[in-house]
N, C-alpha and C positions, 0 to 999 in steps of 0.2 A: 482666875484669868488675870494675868498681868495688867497692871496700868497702861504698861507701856504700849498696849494694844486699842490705843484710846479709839484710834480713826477705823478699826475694825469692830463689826458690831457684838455688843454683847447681850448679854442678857439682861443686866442691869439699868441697857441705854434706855432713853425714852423713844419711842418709835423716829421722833425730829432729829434727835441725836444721831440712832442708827443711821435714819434717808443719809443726814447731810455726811455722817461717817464713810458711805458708800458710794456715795457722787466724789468726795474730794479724791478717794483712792481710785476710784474706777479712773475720773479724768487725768491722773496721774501715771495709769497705764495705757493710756489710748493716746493720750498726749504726745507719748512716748515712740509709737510705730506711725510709720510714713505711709503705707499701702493700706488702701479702703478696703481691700480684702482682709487683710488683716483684724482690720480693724473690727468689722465684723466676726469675723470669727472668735477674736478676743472680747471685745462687747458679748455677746452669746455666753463663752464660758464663765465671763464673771456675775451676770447676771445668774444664772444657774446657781454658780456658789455661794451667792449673795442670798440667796432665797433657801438653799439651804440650809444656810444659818438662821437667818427666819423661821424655818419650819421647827428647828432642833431649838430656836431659842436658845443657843451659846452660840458661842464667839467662831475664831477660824483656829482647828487646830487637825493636827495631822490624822487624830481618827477620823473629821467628818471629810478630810481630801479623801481618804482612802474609802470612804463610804461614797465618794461622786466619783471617784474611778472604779469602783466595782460596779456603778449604777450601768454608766456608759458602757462595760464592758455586759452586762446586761442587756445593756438595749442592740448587743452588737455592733456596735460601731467599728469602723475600721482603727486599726493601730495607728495611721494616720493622726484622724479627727481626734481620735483621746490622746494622743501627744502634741496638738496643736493647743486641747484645750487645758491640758497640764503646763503647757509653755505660758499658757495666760495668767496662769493661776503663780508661778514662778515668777515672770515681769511684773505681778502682780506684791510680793513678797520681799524683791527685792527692792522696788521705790517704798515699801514701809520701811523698810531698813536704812535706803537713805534718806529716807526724811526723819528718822529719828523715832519713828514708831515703836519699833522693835530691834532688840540685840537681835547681833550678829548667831549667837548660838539660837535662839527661838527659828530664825531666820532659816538656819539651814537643818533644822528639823521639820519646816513647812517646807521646804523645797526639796527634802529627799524624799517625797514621793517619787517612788520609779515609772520610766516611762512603761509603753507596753512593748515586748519584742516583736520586731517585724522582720521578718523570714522569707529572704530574696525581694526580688524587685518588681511592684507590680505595674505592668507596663498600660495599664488602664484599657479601654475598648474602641474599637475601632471596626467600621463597615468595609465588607469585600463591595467592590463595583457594584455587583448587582443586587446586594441592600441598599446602597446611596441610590442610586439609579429610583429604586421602588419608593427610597423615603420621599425623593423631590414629587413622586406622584401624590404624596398625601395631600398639601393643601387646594381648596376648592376655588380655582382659578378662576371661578366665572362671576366670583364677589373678590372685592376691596381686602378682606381679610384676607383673602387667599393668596390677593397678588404680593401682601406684604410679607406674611410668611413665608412663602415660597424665596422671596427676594432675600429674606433673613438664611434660609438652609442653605441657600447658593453660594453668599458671602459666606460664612462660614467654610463650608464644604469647597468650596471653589481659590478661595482668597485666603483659606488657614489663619480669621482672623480673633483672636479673643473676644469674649463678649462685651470686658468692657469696652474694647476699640472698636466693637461695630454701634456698640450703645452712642459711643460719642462720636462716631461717622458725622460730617459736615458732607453737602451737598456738593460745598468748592473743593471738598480735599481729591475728590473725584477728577482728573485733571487728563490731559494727551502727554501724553511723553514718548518721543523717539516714534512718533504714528501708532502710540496703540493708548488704552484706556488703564491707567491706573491707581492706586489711591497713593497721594504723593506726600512722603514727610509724614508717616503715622507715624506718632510717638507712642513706643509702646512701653513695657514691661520695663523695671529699670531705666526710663528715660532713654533708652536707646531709638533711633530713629530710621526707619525701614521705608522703602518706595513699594507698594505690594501689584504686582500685576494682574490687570482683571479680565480674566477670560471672557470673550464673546459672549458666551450663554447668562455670563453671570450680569455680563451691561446690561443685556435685552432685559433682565430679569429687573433691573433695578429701571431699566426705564421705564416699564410696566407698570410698577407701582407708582410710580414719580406720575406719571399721567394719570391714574387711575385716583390719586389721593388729591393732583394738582397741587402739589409741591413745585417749586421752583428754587428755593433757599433754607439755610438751618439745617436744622438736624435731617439725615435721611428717613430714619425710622420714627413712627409717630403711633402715638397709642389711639383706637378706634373704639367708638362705643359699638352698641351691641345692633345698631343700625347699619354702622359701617362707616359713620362720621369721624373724621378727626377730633378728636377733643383733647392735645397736648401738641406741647412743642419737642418732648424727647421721650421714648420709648425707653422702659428702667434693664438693666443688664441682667437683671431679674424677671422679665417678662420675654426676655429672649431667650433664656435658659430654660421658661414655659414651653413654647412653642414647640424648643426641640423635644423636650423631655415626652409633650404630649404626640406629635410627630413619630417619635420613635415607639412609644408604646401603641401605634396606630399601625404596625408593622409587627407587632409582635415583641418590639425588645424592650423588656423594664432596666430602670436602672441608666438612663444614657443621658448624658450632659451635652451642652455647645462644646465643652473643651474636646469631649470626643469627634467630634467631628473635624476640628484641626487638626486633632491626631491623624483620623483619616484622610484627610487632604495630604498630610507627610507619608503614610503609609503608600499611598496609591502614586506619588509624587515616582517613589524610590522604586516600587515595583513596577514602570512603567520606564524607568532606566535614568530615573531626573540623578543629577550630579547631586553630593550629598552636601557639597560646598552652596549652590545654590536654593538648596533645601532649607539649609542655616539661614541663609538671607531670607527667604520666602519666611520664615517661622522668627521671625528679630531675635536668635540666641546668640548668646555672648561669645561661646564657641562651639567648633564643629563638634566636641566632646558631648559636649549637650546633646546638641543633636542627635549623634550617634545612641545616646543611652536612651534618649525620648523613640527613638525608631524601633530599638531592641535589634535582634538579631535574628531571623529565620534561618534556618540549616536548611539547603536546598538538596535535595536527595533524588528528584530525578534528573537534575544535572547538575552533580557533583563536582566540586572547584578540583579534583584531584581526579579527576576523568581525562583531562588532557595537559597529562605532565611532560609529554613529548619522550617518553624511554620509549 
């Protein structure tokens, strides 16, 4: 093992050596990315590979990457997730490089591990009307919990809003505009800033919980003990991605996240005749192109765009 791999753990380190070798690079690549999502998901893969090296007792070298991408691909992971966590492991490789850890050649034999191929585009999952319709029937409306889950699938479902924007939903951002109810000046994704419009069902829905929890201010969503008490001031974007998740498997379908359900809010948006322009606005993307790839395309076969060409 090279010297120059000081800050990566070796076998020869003392365990104190390794920790504090593994803290300076890790905060060196998290440091490094703006997005909590991110960040997580980079925090994750580096731990992973961090403990790997621990288990193998050597250092970081291109057999043991390729030993955690075959693991991953083992465990079946999407091509996604293993090139998300190969991207870590890369950000990772090049801050050793500029800090002097390692040459440039060591450098790009850690980082030509290959990604995995991903073949076509997957347009992730999304509810017909009458599975959304049956999911909002799952929670038990006649408890506290019920009213607040139900209020969480509505926002979502209703208002196409990411989970961390409903995580950090404010009570004031809820505001009248133009005489109708909506959430005003959500900053979302990219710092870009969206007015979102809230359907009637989805107010009552939120007003319900607001009386039920007797909330008046802060956050709207609040984590509940197993009585049905408030015991927090902000419900985690992780505890809303619960809800759906156990929600939909309440219905029959495994596998389904909050973000699918924005999906479906665009899905149902377009097939109900919404403008694809205000689509874009309703969902904060940067452009209509976005949009268009996140909808996907359906071929419509019983009434065909070439049925009425006028010959």
């Amino acid at each position: 093992m090279s010297s120059s791999l000081a800050l990566i753990p070796s076998s020869g380190d003392s365990p104190l050596d390794r920790s504090a070798a593994i803290r300076a690079l890790r905060d060196m690549v998290l440091n490094s990315v703006v997005s909590d999502h991110s960040k997580r998901n980079y925090a994750k893969a580096l731990d992973e590979v961090f403990t790997l090296c621990a288990n193998r007792s050597q250092g970081l070298s291109r057999a043991l990457l390729m030993e955690y991408r075959a693991s991953m691909v083992e465990k079946k992971l999407s091509a996604s997730t293993v090139n998300v966590r190969l991207s870590a492991v890369r950000k990772l490789v090049g801050e050793a490089q500029r800090n002097g850890i390692i040459d440039a050649d060591e450098a790009a034999n850690l980082a030509g591990v290959p990604n995995l191929s991903q073949k076509g585009t997957r347009l992730g999952n999304w509810l017909t009307r009458d599975q959304a319709k049956e999911l909002l029937t799952v929670p038990d409306r006649s408890k506290i919990k019920g009213e607040r889950d139900y209020a969480i699938l509505a926002l979502l479902l209703g208002c196409a809003l990411r989970r961390q924007e409903l995580a950090r939903l404010d009570i004031d951002d809820i505001q009248l505009r133009e005489g109708r109810w909506v959430v005003a000046d959500l900053r979302g994704k990219g710092g870009r800033v969206r007015t979102v419009a809230i359907p009637l069902w989805v107010k009552k829905a939120i007003d319900r919980w607001m009386v039920a929890a007797k909330i008046e201010k802060g956050r709207l969503l609040r984590p509940l003990s197993k009585s049905g008490k408030v015991i927090g001031d902000e419900l985690g974007d992780w505890a809303i991605w619960s809800v759906v998740e156990q929600s939909a498997k309440e219905i029959g379908i495994e596998h389904f996240g909050a973000h699918d359900l924005r999906r479906t809010c665009a899905k149902l948006c377009r097939k109900n005749g919404g403008d694809l322009e205000q689509i874009k606005f309703l969902l904060g993307h940067s452009s209509i192109q976005t949009t268009e790839r996140y909808l996907g395309s359906e071929q419509e076969i019983v009434v065909a765009v070439n049925d009425n060409l006028g010959l």
